[in-house]
C-alpha positions in Angstrom: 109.9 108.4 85.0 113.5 110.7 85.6 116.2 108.4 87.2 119.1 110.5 88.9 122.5 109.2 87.7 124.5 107.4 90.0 127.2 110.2 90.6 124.2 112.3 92.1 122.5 109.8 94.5 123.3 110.3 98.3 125.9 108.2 99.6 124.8 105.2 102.1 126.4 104.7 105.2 128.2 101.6 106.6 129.4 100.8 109.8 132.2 98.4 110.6 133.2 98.3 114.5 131.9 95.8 117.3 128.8 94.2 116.5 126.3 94.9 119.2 127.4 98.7 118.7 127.3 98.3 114.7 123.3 96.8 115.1 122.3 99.7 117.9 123.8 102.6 115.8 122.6 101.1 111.9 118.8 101.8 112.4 119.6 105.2 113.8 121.6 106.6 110.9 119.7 109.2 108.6 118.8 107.3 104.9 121.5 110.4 103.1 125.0 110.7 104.3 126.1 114.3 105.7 129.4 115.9 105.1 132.6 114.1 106.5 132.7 116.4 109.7 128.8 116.3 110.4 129.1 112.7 110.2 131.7 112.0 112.5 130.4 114.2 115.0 126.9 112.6 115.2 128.1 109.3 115.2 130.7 111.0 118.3 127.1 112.0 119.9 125.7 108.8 119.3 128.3 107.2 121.0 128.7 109.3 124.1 125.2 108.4 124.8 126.4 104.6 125.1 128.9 105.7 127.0 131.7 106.0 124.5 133.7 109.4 125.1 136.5 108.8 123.3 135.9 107.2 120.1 138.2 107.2 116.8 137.2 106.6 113.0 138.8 105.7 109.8 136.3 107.2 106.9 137.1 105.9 103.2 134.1 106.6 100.0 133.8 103.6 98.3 131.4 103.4 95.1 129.3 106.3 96.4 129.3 105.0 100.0 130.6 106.2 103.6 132.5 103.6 104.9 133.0 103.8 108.4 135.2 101.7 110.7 134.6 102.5 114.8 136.9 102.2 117.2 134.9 103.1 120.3 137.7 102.7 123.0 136.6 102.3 126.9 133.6 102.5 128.1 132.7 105.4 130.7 131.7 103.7 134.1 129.5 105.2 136.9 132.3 106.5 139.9 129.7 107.7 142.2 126.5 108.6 143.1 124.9 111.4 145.2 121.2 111.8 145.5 119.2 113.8 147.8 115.6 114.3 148.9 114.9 117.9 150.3 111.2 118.1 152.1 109.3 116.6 154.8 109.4 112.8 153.1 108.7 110.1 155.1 112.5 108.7 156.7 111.6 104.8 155.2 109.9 106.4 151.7 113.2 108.3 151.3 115.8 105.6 152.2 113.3 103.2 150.0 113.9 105.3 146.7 117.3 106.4 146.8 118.9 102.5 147.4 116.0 101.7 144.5 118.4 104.5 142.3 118.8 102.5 138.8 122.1 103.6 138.3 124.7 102.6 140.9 128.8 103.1 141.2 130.3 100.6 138.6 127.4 100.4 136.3 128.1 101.6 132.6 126.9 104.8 132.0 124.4 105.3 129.7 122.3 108.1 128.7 118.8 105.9 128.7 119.8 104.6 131.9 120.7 108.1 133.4 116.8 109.5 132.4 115.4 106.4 133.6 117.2 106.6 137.1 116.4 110.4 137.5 112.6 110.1 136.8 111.9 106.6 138.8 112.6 108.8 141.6 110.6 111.7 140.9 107.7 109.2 139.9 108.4 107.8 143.4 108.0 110.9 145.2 104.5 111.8 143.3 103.6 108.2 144.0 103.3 108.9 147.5 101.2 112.0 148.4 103.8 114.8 147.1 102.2 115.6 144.5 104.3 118.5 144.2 108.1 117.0 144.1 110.2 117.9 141.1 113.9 117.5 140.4 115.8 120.9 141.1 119.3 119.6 139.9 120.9 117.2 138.1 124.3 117.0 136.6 126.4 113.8 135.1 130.4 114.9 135.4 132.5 112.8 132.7 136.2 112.5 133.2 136.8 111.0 129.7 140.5 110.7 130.2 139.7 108.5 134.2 136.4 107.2 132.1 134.7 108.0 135.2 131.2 109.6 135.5 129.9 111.2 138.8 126.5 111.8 138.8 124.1 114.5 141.2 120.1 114.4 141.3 118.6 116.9 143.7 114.8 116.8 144.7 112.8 118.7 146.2 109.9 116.4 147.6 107.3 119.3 149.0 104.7 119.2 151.3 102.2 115.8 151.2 98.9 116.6 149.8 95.5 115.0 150.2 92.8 114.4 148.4 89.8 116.6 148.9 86.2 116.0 147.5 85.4 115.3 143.6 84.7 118.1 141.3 82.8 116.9 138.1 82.0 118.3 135.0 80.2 116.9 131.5 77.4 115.3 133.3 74.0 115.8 131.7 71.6 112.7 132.2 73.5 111.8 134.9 73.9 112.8 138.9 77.7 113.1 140.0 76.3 110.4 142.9 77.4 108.1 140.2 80.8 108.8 139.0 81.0 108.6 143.4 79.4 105.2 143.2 82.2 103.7 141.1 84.9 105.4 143.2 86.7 102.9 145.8 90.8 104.6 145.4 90.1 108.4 145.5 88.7 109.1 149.2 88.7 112.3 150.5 91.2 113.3 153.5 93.6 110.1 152.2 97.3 111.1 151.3 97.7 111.8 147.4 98.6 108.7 145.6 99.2 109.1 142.0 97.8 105.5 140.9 94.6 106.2 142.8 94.1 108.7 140.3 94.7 106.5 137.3 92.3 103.8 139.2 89.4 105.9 139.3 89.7 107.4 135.8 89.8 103.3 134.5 87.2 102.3 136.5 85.0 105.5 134.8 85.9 104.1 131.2 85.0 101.0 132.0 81.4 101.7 132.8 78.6 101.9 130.2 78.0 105.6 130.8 81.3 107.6 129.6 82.7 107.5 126.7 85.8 109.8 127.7 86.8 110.4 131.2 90.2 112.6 132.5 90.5 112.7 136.5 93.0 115.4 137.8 94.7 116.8 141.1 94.0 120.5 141.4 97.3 121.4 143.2 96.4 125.2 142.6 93.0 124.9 144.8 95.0 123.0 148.2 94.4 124.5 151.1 96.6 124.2 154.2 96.0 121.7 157.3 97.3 122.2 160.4 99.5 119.2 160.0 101.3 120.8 157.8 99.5 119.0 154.3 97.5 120.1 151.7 94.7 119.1 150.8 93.5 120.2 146.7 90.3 119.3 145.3 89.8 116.3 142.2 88.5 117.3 139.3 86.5 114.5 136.9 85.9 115.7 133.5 83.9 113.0 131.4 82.0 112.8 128.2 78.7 110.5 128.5 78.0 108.1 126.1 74.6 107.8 124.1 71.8 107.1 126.4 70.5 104.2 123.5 71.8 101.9 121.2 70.7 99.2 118.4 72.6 96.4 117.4 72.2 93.9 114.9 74.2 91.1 113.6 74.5 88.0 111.7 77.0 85.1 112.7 77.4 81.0 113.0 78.5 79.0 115.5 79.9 75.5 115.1 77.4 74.1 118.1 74.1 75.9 117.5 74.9 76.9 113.3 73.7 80.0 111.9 72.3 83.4 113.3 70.4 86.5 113.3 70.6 88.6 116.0 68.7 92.3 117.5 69.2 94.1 120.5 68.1 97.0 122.4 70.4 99.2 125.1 70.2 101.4 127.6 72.4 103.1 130.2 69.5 105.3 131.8 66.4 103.3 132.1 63.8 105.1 133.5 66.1 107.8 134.0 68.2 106.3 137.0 71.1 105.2 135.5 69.8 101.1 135.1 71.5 99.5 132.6 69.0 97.3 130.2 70.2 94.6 128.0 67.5 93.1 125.7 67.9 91.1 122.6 66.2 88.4 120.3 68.4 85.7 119.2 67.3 83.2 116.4 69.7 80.1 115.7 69.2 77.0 113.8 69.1 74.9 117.2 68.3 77.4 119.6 66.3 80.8 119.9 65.9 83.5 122.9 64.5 85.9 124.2 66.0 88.3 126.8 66.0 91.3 129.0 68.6 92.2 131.7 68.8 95.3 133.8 71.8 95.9 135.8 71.5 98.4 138.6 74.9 100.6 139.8 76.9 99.4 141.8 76.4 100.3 146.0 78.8 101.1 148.6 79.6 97.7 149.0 81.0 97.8 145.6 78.0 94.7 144.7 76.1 94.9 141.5 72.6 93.9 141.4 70.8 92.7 138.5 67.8 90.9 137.2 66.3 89.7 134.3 64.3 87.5 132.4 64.4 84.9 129.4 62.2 82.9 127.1 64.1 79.9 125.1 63.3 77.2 122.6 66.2 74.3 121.7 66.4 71.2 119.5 69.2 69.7 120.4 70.1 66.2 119.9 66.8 64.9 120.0 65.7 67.2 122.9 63.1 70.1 122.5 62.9 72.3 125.2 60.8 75.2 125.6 62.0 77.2 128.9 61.5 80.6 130.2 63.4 81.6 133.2 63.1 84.7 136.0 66.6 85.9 138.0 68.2 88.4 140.2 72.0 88.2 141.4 74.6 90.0 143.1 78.1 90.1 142.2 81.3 91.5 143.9 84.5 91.8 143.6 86.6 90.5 146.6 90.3 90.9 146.1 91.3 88.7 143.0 88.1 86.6 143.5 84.6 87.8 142.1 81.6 86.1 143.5 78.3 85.8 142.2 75.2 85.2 144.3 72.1 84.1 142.0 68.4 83.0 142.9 66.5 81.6 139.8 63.1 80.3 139.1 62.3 78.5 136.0 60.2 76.3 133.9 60.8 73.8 131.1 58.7 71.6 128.9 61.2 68.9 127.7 60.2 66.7 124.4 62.9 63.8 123.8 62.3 62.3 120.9 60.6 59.0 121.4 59.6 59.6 124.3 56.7 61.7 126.0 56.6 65.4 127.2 57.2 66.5 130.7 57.2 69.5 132.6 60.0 70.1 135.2 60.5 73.6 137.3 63.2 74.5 139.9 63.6 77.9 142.5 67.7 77.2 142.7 69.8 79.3 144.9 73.4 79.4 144.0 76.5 80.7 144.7 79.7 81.1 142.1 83.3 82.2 142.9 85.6 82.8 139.5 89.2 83.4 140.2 91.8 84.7 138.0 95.1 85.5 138.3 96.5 85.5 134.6 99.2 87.7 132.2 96.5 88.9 129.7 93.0 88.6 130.1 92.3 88.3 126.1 95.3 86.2 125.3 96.8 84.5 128.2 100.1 82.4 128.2 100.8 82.0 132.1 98.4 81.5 135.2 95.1 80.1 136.0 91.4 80.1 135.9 88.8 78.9 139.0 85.5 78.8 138.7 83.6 76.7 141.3 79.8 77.1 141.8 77.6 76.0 144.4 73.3 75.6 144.2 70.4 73.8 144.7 66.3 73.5 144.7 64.0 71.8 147.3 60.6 70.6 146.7 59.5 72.6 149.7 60.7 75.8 147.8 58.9 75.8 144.5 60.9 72.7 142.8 59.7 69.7 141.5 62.6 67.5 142.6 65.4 67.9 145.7 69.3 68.4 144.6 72.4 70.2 145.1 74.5 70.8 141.9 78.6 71.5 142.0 80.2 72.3 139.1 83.7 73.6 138.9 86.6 74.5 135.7 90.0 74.9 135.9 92.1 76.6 133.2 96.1 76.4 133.6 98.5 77.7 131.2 102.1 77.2 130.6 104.5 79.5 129.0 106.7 77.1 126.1 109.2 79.5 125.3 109.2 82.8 123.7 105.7 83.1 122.1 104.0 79.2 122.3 102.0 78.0 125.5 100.4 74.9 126.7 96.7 75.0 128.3 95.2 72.5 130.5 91.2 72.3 131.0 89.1 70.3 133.6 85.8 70.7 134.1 84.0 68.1 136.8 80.1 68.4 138.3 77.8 66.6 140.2 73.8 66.9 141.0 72.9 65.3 143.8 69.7 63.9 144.0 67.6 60.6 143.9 67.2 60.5 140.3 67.3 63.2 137.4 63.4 63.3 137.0 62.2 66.8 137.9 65.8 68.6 137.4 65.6 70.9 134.4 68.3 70.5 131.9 70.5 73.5 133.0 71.1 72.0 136.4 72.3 68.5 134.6 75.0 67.8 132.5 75.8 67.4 128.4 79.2 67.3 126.9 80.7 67.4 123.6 81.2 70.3 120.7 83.5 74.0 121.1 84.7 74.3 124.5 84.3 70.6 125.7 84.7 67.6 124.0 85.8 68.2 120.0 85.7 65.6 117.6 81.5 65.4 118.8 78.0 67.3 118.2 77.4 69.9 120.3 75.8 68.3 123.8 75.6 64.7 122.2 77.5 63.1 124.9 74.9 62.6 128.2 71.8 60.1 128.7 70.2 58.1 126.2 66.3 59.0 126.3 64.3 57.5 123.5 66.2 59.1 120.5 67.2 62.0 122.2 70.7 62.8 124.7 69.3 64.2 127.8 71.6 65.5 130.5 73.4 63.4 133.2 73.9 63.8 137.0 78.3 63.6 136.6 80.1 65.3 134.2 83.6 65.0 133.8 86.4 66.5 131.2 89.9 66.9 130.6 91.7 68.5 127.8 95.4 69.2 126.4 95.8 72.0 124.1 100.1 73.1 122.6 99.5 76.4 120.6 102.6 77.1 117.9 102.5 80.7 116.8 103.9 81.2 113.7 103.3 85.5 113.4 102.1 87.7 116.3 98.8 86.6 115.1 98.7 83.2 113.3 99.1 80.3 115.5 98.8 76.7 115.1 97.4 74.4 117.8 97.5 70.6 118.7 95.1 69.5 121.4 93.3 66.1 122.6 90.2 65.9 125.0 88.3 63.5 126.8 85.2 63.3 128.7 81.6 62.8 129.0 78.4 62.8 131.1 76.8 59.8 132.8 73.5 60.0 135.6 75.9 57.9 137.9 79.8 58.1 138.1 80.8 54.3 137.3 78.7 55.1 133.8 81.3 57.4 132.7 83.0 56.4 129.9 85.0 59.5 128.5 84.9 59.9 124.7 88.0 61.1 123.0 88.8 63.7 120.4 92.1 65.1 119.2 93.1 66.6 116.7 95.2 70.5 115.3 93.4 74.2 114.6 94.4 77.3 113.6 94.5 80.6 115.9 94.0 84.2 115.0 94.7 87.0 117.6 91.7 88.6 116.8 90.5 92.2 118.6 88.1 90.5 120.5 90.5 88.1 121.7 92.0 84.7 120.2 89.9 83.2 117.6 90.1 79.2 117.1 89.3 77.2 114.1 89.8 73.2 114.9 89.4 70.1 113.1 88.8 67.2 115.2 88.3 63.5 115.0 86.2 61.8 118.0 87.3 58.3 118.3 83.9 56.9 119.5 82.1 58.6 116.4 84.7 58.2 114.0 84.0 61.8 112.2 85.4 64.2 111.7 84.4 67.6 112.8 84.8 71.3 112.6 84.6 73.8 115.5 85.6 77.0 116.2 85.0 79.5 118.6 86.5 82.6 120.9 88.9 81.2 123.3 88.5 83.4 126.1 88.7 82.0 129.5 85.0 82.2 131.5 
């Protein structure tokens, strides 16, 4: 390996001068030293972008280094500002952006700052149906000697534009009807808003039909109104994603142990557009059998879907054998999403010790799941509602008359810089005269990942023979600190408490506490815990994806 001697290597740079300069201009240096000149007058050039117009240096070489010391002298302040907006722009919308001007008299100038100021406008402009504005002049005037800068920004806003109709192109399985049917921010005839645009272009990825989508104004096709706008056409270019697709997997779960899983789907069943979801899923406590086809969603923005299932679980001491028929509706309303549901099912339960029945239930429900949180995946601040409202009658298909409520609460806390703390509660009631008759999924069983840790998955409820049936009440409350030690590697403390009981004076709540490990993985935060429950005095380990319901 060749080694240059040390009288040919490049000579390093360092800096002395005021610190917060010295750490801004350090990672901006180039790794080899130019000539003496070159070197003073980028360093001048970094400078003046700060600001800094009148700078000195002493240079000195010192064991094949450039040794700098700055002297930046004064800063260059703003003196004055002068901004105008040319063009028919609303009287509010103009006042509105030029006192929003980042960059006022007696603000330091800086370069960064003067881009910023200059393009918050524009973007304000294009923000508000002139799709056409663009800055005509600009010009920053530095009196280095006052330390004074006057700055100019001229616009010319244009005339407002409307949307016309949608233009699409790359559709081959499917009708444009649908790219229309997940449209609610681009109408046609509304004024030009440049977000609506970047609305309906998310709302296309997020579907299961496109795998690339690009939505953009054609300001070259506007045609004039006689009020004096223009209205341009839409154009939605988008790539469709395969029609079919075949999954399979292998996994393990801390409540229902290992698995194999196959599934089977479709974006264009039967050729209109239904989305199919099928799978078989075999676990060492549990094994299904599905099939769910989601239909587009209508004017009303309101999915509609239906499906069916066949299950078999061992679970505690309980075997169940269920299949299950559904169709629900779900819509967004603002910040709250509600989900109407009506269900039929059947069950054949076999607690151990105890002898088989058969229990079945038509339940009409209703479910409203707010959220208003920083990051859906990995959040540190806001909350979580989910409340959730249904019943069966014996007059309607049901073996047994109740109402069930169930309702969760997430709350986090931001703990400085990176950690958080988390609060759960989770609380439901099925009224009725007794349990007898109410399939399992309308009671209640606590205990494992996402409840109460330190226990067996659903081994908190009813005694039944050998077996833990569910309850009527169900109650739960948990603490959870989370430590992050990397952008990725966290460490977590928690303790929970809770239970189920088939009358509320029979709750006892069984506590587990104990620390875990978190991983920021793609799919969202990944937690691995080991918990001791205090009743069972065990330890156990659980882990799952901590992503709020």
């Amino acid at each position: 390996m060749l080694a240059w001697p040390a009288a040919f290597a490049a000579p390093a740079i360092v800096l002395e001068g005021p610190d917060e300069l010295v750490a801004w201009m350090t990672p901006r240096l180039p790794e080899e030293a130019p000539a003496p000149r070159r070197l003073q007058a980028m360093l001048e050039e970094m400078l003046a972008t700060e600001g800094y117009f009148s700078p000195h240096f002493a240079m000195s070489e010192d064991e094949g280094a450039w040794h700098v010391r700055i002297d930046p002298g004064a800063r260059t302040h703003v003196a004055g500002v002068d901004v105008d907006i040319d063009g028919p722009v609303d009287a509010d919308t103009r006042k509105r952006l030029i006192a929003a001007w980042l960059l006022p008299a007696g603000q330091p100038f800086r370069q960064e700052d003067w881009s910023e100021a200059k393009q918050q406008v524009l973007s304000g402009l294009l923000a508000v149906a002139h799709a056409g504005a663009r800055l005509t002049d600009s010009a920053a005037e530095i009196d280095v000697e006052a330390r004074q800068a006057r700055l100019t920004a001229r616009y010319d806003a244009g005339p407002p534009y409307r949307f016309g109709g949608l233009r699409v192109t790359g559709l081959h399985r499917y009708p444009a009807s649908l790219v229309a049917r997940y449209n609610r921010a681009v109408k046609n005839g509304a004024l030009y808003r440049e977000e609506a645009l970047a609305a309906l272009q998310s709302a296309l990825l997020a579907t299961p039909y496109f795998a690339a989508a690009r939505v953009t104004f054609d300001r070259g096709g506007a045609l004039a109104g006689e009020d004096g706008t223009l209205t341009a056409p839409v154009d939605v270019d988008v790539r469709e994603r395969p029609a079919h697709r075949f999954g399979f997997g292998a996994g393990v779960s801390s409540n229902t142990g290992a698995r194999v899983e196959a599934g089977y789907h479709t974006s264009n069943l039967f050729n209109r557009a239904w989305e199919l979801d099928s799978g078989l899923r075999i676990e060492q406590k549990q094994r299904t059998a599905y099939a769910d086809i989601m239909l587009p969603p209508d004017d009303r923005n309101r999915r509609h879907a239906f499906g069916v299932m066949f299950e078999a679980t061992d679970i505690q001491g309980l075997r169940i054998d269920r299949h299950a028929f559904g169709v629900q509706t779900t819509q967004p309303r603002g910040s709250i999403e509600q989900r109407l549901s009506l269900n039929w099912e059947r069950e054949r339960r076999r607690p151990d010790g105890e002898e088989e029945t058969v229990n079945k239930a038509l339940v009409a429900d209703v479910q409203w799941t707010w959220r208003r949180v920083d990051n859906p995946l990995d959040p540190r601040r806001g909350d979580v509602l989910q409340v959730q409202i249904g019943g069966g009658a014996k007059a309607l298909l049901s073996d047994q008359n109740f109402v069930r409520l169930h309702g969760r609460w997430l709350h986090y806390v931001p703990l400085g810089k990176l950690d958080s703390l988390a609060v759960r509660a989770e609380a439901g009631a099925t009224l009725a005269p007794s349990r007898e008759g109410i399939p399992q999924d309308y009671l209640f069983r606590a205990g494992g990942a996402g409840s109460v840790r330190g226990y067996s998955y659903q081994s908190l409820g009813v005694e039944e023979g050998s077996a833990t049936v569910g309850g009527r009440y169900l109650a739960v409350l948990s603490v959870e600190a989370t430590h992050w030690l990397s952008p990725t590697w966290g460490i977590a403390a928690f303790i929970d408490a809770g239970g189920a009981a088939d009358r509320p004076g029979a709750l006892d709540p069984a506590i587990g506490y104990g620390l875990g490990a978190r991983w920021k993985s793609p799919a969202g935060p990944l937690g691995v815990d080991l918990a001791y429950g205090q009743r069972a005095g065990e330890l156990r380990v659980h882990f799952a994806l901590a992503i709020p319901f």
